[in-house]
Backbone as CSV, one residue per row, in Angstrom:
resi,resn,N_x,N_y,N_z,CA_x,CA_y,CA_z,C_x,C_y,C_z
1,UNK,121.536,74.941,143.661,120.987,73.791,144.368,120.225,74.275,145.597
2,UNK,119.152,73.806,145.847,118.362,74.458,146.825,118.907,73.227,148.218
3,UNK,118.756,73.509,149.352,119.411,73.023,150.297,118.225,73.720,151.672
4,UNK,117.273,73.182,152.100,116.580,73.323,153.394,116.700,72.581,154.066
5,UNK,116.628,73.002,155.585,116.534,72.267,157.172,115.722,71.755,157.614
6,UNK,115.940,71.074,158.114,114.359,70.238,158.588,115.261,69.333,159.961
7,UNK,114.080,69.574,161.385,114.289,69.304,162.835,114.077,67.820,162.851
8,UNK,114.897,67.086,163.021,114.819,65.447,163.307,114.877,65.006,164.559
9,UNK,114.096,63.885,164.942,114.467,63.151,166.455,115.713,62.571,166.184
10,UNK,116.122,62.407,165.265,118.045,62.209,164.893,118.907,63.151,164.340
11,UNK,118.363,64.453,164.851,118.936,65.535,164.346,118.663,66.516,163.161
12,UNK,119.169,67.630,162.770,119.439,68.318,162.052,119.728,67.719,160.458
13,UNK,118.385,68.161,159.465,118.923,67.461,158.170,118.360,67.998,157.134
14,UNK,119.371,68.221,156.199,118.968,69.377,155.048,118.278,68.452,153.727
15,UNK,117.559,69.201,153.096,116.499,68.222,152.159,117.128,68.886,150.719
16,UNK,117.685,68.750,150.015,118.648,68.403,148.785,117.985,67.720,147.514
17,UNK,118.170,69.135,146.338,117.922,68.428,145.164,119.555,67.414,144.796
18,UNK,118.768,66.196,144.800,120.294,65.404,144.197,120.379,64.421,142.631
19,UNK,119.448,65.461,141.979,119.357,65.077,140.362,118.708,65.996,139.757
20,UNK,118.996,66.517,138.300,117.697,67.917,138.034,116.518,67.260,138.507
21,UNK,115.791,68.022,138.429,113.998,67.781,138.082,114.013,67.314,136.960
22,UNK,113.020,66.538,136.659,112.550,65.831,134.957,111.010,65.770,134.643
23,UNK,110.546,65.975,133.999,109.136,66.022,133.546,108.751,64.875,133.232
24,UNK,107.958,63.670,132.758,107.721,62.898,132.580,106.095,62.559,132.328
25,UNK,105.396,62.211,131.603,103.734,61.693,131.807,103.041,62.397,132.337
26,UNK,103.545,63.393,132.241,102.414,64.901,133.314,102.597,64.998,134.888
27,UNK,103.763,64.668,134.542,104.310,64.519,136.274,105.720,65.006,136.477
28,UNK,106.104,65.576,137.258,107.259,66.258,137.470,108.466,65.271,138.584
29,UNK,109.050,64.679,138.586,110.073,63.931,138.913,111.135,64.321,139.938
30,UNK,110.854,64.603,141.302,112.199,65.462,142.003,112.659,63.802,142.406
31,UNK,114.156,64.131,142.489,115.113,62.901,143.205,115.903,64.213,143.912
32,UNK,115.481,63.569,145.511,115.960,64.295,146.508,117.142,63.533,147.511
33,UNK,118.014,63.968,148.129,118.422,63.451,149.467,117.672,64.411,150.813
34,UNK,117.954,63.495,152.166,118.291,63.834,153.059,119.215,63.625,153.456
35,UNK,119.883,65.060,153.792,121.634,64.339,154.477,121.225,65.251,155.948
36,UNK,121.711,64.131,156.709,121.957,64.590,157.723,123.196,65.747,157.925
37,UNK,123.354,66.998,158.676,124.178,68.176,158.794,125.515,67.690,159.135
38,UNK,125.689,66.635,159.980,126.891,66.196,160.442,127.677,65.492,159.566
39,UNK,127.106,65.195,158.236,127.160,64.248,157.373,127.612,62.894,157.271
40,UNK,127.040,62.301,158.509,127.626,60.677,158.404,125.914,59.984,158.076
41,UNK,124.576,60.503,157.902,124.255,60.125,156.529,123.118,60.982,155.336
42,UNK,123.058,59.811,154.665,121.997,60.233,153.107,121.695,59.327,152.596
43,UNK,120.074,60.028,152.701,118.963,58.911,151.996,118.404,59.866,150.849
44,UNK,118.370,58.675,149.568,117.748,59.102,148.605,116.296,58.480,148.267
45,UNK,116.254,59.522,147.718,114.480,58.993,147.380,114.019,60.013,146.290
46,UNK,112.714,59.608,145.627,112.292,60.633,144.070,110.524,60.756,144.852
47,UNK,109.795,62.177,144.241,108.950,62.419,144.437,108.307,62.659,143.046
48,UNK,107.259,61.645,142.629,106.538,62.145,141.416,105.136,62.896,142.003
49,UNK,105.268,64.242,141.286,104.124,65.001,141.155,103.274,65.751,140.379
50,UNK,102.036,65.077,140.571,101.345,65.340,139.250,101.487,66.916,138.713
51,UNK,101.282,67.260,137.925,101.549,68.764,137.220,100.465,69.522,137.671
52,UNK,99.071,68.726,137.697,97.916,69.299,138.234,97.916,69.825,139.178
53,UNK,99.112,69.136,140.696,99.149,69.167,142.055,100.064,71.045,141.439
54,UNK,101.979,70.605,141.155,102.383,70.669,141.020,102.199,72.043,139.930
55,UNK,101.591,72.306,139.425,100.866,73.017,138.320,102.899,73.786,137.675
56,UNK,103.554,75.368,137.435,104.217,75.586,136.996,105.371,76.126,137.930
57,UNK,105.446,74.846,139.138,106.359,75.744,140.418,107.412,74.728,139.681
58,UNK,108.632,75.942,139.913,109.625,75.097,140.135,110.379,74.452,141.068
59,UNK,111.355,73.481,140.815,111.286,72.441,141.687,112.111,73.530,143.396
60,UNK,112.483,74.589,143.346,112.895,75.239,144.415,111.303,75.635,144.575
61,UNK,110.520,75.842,144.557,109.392,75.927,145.196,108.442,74.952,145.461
62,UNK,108.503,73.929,144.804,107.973,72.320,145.661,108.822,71.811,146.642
63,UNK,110.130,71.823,146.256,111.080,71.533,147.606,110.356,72.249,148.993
64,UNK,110.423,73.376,149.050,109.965,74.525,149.331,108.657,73.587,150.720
65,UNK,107.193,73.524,149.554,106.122,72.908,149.603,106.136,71.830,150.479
66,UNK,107.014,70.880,150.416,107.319,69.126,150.928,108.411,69.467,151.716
67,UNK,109.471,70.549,152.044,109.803,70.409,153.236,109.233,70.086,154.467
68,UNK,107.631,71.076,154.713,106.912,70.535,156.464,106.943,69.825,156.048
69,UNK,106.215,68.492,155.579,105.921,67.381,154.842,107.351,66.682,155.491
70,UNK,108.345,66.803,155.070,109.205,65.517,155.278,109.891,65.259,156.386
71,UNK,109.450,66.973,156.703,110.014,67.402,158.394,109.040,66.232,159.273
72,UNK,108.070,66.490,158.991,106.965,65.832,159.769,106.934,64.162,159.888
73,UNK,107.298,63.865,158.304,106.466,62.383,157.746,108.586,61.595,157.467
74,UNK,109.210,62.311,158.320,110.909,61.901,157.769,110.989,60.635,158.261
75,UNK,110.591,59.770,159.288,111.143,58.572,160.376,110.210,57.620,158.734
76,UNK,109.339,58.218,158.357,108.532,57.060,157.330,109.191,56.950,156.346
77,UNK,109.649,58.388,155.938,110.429,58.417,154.406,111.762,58.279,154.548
78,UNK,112.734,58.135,155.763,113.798,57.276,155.716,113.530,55.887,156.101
79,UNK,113.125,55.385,156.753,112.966,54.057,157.023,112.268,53.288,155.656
80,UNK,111.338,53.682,154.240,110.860,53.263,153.196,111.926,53.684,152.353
81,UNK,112.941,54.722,152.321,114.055,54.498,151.034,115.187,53.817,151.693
82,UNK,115.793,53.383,153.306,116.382,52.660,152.978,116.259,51.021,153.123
83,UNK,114.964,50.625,153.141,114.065,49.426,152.790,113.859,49.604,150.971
84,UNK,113.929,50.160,150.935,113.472,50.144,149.257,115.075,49.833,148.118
85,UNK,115.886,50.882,148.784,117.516,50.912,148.004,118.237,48.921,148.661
86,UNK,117.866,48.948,149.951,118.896,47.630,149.800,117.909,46.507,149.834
87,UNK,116.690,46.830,149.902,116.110,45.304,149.558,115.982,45.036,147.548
88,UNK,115.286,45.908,147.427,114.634,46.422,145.851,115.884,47.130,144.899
89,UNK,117.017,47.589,145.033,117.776,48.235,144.507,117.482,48.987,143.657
90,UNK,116.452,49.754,144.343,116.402,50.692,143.637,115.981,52.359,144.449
91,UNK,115.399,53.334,143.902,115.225,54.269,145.001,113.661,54.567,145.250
92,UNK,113.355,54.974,146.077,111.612,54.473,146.807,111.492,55.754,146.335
93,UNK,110.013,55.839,145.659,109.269,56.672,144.925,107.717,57.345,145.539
94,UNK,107.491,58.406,146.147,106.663,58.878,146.454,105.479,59.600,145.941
95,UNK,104.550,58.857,145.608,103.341,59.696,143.988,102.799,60.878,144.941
96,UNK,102.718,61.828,144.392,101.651,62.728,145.195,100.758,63.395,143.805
97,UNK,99.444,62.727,144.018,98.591,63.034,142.660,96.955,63.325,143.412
98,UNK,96.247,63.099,142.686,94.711,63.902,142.965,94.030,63.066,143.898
99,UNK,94.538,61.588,144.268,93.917,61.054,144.831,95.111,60.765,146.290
100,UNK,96.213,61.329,146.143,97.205,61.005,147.194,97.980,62.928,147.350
101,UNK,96.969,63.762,147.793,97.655,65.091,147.495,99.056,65.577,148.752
102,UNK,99.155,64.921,149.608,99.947,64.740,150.487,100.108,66.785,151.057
103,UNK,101.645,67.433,150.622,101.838,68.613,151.074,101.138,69.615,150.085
104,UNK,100.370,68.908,148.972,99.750,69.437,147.910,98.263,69.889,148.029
105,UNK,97.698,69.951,149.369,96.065,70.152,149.458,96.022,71.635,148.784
106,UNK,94.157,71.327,148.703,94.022,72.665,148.087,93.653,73.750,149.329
107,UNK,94.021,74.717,149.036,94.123,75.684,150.274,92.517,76.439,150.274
């Protein structure tokens, strides 16, 4: 299980595969947590990424990729999965594809 850190204005919080990876429609499927280190919490959320973006990394090396990314963009992507899990019941889904390349630019 891959397990990285990432600096929060609410602390210390490790970014967690918390389901395999799954392939799907040419898109690769991570369902991640953030748990906070102290562990009083965890937010889940899934990242679909296109294969194109995504090309043959595995998911410890997109984790990898979207750590700055969530380090950076975290107050948005916790505050949208836990708006998404208790309004929508379900878990908030992040596309990153050719027209939304997010931690995926081309270098």
């Amino acid at each position: 299980m891959v397990a990285l850190e990432i600096r929060t204005g609410r602390g210390l919080y490790r970014i967690v595969e918390a389901a395999p990876a799954v392939t799907e429609a040419g898109a690769i499927v991570l369902t991640l947590a953030l748990e906070r280190a102290d562990g009083i919490e965890r937010v889940v959320f899934r990242c679909r990424i296109d294969c194109a973006l995504g090309g043959a990394n595995g998911p410890e090396n997109l984790i990898a990729r979207l750590r700055p990314w969530a380090e950076r963009e975290f107050e948005m992507i916790r505050e949208a999965a836990l708006k998404s899990i208790r309004g929508e019941r379900k878990l908030h889904e992040i596309v990153f594809d050719t027209s939304s390349r997010g931690p995926f630019q081309v270098v």
